[in-house]
C-alpha positions as CSV (number, residue, x, y, z in Angstrom):
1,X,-144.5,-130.5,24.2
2,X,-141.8,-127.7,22.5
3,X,-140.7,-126.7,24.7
4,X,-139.8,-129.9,26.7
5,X,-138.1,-131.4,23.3
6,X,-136.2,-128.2,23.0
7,X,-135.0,-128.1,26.3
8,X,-134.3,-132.3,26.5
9,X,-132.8,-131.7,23.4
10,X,-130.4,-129.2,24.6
11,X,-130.0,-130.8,28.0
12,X,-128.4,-133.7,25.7
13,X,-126.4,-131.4,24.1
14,X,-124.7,-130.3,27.5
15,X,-124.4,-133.7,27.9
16,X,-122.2,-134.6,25.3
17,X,-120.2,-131.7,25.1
18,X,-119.4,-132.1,29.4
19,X,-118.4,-136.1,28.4
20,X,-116.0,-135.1,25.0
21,X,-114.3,-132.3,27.3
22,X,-114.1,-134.6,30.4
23,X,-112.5,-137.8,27.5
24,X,-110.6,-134.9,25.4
């Protein structure tokens, strides 16, 4: 279960930082 919240968890993180460059 880690290892899937570590990886969703960083998965969300890419997220994010994609959508503030894409807006920025």
């Amino acid at each position: 279960m880690k290892e899937i919240d570590i990886k969703s968890l960083l998965i969300g993180f890419l997220l994010a930082a994609t959508i503030l460059l894409a807006m920025g």
